[in-house]
C-alpha positions as CSV (number, residue, x, y, z in Angstrom):
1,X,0.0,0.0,0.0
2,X,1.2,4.0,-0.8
3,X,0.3,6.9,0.4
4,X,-2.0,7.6,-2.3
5,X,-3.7,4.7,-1.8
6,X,-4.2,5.7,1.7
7,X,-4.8,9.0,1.3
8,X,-8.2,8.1,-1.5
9,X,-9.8,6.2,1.7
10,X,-12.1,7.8,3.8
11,X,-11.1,7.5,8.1
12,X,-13.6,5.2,9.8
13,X,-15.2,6.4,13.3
14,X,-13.8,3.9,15.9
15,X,-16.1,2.5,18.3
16,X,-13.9,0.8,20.3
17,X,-13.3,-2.8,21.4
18,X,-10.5,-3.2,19.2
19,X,-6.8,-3.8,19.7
20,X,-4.5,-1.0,18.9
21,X,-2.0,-2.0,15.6
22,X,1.2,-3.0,16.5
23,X,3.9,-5.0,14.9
24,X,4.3,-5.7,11.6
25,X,0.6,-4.4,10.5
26,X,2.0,-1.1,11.9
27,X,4.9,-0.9,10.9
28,X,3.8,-1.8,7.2
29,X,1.3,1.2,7.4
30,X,4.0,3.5,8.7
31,X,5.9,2.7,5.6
32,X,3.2,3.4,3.3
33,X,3.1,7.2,4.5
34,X,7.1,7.5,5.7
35,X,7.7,11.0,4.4
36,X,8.9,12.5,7.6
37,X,5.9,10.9,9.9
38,X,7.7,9.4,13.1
39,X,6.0,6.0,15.3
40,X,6.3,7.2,18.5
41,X,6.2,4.3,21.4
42,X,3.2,2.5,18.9
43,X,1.2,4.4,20.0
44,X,1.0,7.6,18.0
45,X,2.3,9.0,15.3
46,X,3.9,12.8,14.6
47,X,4.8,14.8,11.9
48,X,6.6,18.4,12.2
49,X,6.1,20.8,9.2
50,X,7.9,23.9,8.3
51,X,7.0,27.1,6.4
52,X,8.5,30.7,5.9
53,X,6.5,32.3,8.1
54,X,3.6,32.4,10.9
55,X,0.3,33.0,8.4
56,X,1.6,30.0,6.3
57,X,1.4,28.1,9.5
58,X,-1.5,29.4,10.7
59,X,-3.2,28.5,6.9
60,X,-2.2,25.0,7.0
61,X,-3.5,24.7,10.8
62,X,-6.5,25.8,9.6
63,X,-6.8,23.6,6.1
64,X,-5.6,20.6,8.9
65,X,-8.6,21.5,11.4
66,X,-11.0,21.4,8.6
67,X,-10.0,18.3,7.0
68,X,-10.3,17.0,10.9
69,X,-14.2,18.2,11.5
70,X,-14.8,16.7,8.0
71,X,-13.0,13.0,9.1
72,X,-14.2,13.3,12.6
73,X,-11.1,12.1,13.8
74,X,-8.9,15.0,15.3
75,X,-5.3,15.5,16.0
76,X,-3.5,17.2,18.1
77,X,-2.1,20.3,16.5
78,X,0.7,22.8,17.7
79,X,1.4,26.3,15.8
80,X,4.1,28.2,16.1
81,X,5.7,30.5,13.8
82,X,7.0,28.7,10.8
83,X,6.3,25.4,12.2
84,X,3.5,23.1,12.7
85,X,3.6,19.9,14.6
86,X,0.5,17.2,14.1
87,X,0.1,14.4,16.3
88,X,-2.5,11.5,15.8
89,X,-4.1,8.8,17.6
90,X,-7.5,6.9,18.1
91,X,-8.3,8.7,21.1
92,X,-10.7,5.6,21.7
93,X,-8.3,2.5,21.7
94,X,-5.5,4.9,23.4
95,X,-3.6,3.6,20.1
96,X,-3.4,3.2,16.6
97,X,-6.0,2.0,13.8
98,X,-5.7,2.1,9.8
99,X,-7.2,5.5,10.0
100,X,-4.4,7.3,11.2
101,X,-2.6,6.9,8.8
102,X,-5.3,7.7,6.1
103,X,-5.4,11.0,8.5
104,X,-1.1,11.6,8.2
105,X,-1.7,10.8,4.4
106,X,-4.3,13.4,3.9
107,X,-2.7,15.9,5.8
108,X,0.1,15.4,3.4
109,X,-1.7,16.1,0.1
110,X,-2.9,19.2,2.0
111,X,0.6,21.3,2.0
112,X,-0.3,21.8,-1.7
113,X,-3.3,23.4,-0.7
114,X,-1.3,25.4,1.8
């Protein structure tokens, strides 16, 4: 699987009552969206982006927030001036799921929005 192919799927609410990914299955995903996206303990992952200034930040904050009320699934975002860092996780497993990384593949595609 590539990014792409990740980034065309849609993420699915989780309702819990499943095992976070770990392993292999993660770390096959992780490769799919490498591209600067870091596995931190398996449990989330995080991606710091950088721009020339603050209100190219701020634009891409905002492009990411949107993208997240349209996915219902929300990262954590930090802004600060030329820099954004976005974290993910299934808030409901405490972990990982497939989703995620359609999320970090999304946000990709979105700095050529930016």
């Amino acid at each position: 699987m590539k990014a792409d192919d990740l980034a065309r799927k849609e993420c699915e609410p989780c309702q819990g009552g499943i095992p976070p990914l770990k392993g292999r299955p993660l770390q096959n995903l992780l490769a799919a969206v490498d591209n600067g996206w870091q596995l931190v303990g398996e449990h989330h992952l995080e991606k710091e982006y950088k721009f020339g200034d603050f209100r190219e930040a701020l634009d891409f904050t905002n492009l990411v927030g949107e993208m997240a009320e349209r996915q219902d699934h929300h990262p954590d975002i930090y802004l600060a001036w030329g820099r954004v860092k976005v974290t993910i996780w299934t808030h409901k497993i405490d972990g990982l799921t497939e989703s995620d990384f359609v999320f970090a593949a999304r946000t990709d595609l979105l700095l050529k929005k930016a």
